[in-house]
N, C-alpha and C positions, 0 to 999 in steps of 0.2 A: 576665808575668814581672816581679819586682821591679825598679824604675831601678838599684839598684846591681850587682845582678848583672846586668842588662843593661850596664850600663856598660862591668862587667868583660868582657862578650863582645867588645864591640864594640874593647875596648883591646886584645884577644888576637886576634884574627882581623886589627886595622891592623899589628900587627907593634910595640906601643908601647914602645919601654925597658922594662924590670920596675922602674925605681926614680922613672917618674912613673908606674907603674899605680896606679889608685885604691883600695884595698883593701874589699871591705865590712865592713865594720865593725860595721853593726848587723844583719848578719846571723849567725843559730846558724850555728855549725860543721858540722851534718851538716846545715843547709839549701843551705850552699857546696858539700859534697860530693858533694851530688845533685845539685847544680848541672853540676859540674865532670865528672861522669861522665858525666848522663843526656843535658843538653845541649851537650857538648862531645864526651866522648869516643866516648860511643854515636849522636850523633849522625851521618846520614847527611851532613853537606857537611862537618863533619871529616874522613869516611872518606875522602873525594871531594877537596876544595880544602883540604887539610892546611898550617898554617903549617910552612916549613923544621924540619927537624930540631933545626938549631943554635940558634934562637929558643925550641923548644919545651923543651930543653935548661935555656933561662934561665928561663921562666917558670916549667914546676914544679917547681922548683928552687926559687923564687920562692913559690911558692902553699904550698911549707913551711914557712913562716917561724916563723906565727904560732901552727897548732893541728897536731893530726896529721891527716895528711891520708891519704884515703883509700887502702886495698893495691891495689887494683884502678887507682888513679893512679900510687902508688909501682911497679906490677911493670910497669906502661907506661912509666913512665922509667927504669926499669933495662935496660927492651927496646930501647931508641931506642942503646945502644952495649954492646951484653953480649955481642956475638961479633963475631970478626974479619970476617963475613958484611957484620953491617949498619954494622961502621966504616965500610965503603967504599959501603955503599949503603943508605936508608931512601927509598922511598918516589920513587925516581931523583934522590936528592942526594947529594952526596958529604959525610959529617960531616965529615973530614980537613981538606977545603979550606974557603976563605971563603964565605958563605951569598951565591954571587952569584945565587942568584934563588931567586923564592918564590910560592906564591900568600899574596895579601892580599885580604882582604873588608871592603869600607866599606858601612855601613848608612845611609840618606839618609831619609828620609821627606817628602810633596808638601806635608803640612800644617805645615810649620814646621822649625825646628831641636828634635833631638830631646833630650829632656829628661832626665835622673837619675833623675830620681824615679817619674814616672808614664812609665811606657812602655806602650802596645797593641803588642804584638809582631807581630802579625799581621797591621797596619797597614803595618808599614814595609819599604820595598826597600831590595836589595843586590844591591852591583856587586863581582863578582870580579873577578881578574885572575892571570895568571903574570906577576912583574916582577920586574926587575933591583933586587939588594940592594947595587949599587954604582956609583957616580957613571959610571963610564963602562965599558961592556963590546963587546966586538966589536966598538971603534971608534967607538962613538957615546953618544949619552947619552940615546937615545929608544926606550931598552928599560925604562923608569922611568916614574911619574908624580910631574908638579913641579906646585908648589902655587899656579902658575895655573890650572892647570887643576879644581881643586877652586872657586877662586872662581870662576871662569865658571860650573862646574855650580849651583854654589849657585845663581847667577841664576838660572839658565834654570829650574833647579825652583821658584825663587818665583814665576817669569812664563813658565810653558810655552805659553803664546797666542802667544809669541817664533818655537816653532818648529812648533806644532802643523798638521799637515797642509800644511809649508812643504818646499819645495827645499831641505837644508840642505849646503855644501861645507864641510869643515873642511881649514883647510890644516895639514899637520905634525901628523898623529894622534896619532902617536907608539905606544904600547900599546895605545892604545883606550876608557882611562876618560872624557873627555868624549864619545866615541862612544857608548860603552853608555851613560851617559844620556841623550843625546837621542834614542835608539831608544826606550828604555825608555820615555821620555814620549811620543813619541809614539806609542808601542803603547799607553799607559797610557790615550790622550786618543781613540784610535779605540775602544777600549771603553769607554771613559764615557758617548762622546757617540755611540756606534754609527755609527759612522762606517765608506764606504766606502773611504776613502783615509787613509792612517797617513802619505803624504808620504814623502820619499825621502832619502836620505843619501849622499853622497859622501867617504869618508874616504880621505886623501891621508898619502902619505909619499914621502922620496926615496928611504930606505931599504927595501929589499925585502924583510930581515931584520925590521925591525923593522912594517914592512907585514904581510906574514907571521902576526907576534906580535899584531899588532892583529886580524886577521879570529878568529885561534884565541881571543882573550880573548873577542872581541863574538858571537862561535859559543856561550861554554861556556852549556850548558845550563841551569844555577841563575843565568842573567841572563835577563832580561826582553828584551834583547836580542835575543835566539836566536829570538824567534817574528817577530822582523818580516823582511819582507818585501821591501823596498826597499832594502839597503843595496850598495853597491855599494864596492870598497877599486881606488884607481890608484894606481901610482906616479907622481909629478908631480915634473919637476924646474920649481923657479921662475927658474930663470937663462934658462930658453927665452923668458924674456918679454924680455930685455934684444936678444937677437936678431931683425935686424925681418922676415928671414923665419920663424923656428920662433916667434915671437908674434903671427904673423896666423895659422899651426895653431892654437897654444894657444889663441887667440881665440875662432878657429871652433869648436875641439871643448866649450871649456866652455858659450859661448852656445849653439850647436845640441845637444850632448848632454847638459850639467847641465843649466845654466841656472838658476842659485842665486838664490832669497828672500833668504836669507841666507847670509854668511859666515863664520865662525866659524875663530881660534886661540887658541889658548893658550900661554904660553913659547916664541914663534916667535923673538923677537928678542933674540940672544944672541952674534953675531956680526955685527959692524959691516960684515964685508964681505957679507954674507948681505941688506943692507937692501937696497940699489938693486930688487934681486934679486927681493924680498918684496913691495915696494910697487909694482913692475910687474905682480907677477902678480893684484896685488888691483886695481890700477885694474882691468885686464882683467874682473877677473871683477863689478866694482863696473858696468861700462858695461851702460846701457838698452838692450836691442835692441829693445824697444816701447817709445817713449814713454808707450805709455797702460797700463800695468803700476806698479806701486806702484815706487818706489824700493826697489833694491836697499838692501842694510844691511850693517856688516860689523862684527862684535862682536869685539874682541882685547884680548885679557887677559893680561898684563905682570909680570913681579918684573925691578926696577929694580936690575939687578949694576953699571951701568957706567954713569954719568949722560950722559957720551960719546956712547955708541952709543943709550942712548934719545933723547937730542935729535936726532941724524941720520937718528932713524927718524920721528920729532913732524914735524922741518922736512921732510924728505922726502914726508910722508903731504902736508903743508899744500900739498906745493908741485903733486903729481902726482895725489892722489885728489878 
């Protein structure tokens, strides 16, 4: 596939503004249109993991700016609100209301960041999801992915030896996108290396709802996710660790039934009262039950809202892990 029109996929399926999309440019117009039909509209994970109606709305709306675009695109955007039917519903969204959730598809690739220009299509993976189109819904704000959580993934895909064939706990999953990729790698690293053991995954929330949302995302089927084997979703409250009876349970059950390599969050620390809380649960699960076991590790990835509450979690970490 061309990098530009790749581009363009990859900016319609993130869910990108339409006024930072990249337009191709040095693409013919009936190269775009074949584009925008064959592999978008006819395509089968359109028909499946559809961006929101209200998005889809902006875009080809969007994608007519510049030339005439395709009948077969214009009588799909006239279908998306041409009867009082699909005002109220396309595809189980309501157009009426604000787009608070959507599926989004991010394409990642193991050999590097992916490029404009030269793309191998068939190289590269993708992570779906259903996720919240707004800051906070049903009370929380871990029905979304935040952009720690993209930079932790980047990691882990530049150096998947991180988690390959490891115990891995993540605390505060939230939806599931750094879930489904470390499944994914490590499904990806049991068949490279034919491997008996893909390793195990523990994905935690407090939330049940948004627990819930993470097993359904790291289930759907066009993830890589969906075929491993080992994933396991608790609900974990971290305040049990501040209690010194319910943190010799918590203790027990993570040493005797994880028993994490690794520990892994992203975007955990965003409430100053939530730290005590956090860095109890992580010493707990950071402590050796064998000496003769490699050190435990605990990888946590950060967007700094509040210089405050990140120094009480810094001095906290220094003082208890």
């Amino acid at each position: 596939m061309d990098g530009q029109l790749f581009a363009l996929l990859r900016q319609f399926y993130a869910l990108n503004p339409t006024n930072i999309i990249l337009f191709p440019k040095d693409c013919l117009p009936q190269g775009i249109n074949d584009f925008l039909v064959n592999d978008v509209l006819l395509s089968q994970h359109f028909q499946k993991y559809p961006p929101s109606p209200q998005y889809q709305k902006r875009f080809w709306k969007w994608s007519n700016n510049d030339f005439e675009i395709d009948s077969r695109i214009y009588d799909y955007y006239l279908g998306l609100d041409s009867t009082p039917e699909r005002q109220q519903s396309f595809s189980g969204f309501n157009l009426q209301a604000p787009p608070s959730q959507s599926y989004i598809t991010h394409f990642w690739s193991t050999d590097g960041p992916l490029s404009r220009t030269q793309v191998d299509f068939p190289s590269n993976q993708s992570t779906t999801l259903m996720e919240s189109r707004t800051t906070i819904e049903s009370g929380t704000t871990g029905l979304r992915t935040w952009l720690a959580s993209f930079v932790l993934s980047q990691y882990l895909i530049f150096h998947p030896e991180l988690i390959s064939s490891k115990r891995i706990l993540e605390l505060g999953s939230g939806i599931g996108f750094l879930g489904i990729i470390v499944a994914s790698l490590q499904q990806l690293n049991k068949t490279s290396q034919q491997s008996s053991s893909t390793g195990s995954l523990w994905l935690t929330d407090v939330n049940v709802e948004v627990l819930s949302r993470c097993r359904d995302n790291v289930q759907l089927t066009c993830n890589l996710s969906s075929l491993h084997q080992n994933i396991n979703y608790l609900k974990l409250d971290w305040t049990e660790s501040i209690d010194v009876e319910e943190s010799s349970g918590l203790a027990t059950f993570i040493h005797e039934k994880i028993n994490p390599d690794l520990i892994l969050g992203a975007d955990i620390v965003f409430d100053p009262s939530l730290v005590p809380s956090l860095v109890g649960t992580l010493r707990i699960a950071l402590q050796q039950v064998n000496p003769k076991n490699e050190p435990k590790v605990a990888l946590i990835a950060l967007t700094i809202r509040n210089e405050t509450t990140m120094n009480k979690f810094l001095s906290s970490v220094r003082g208890r892990c």
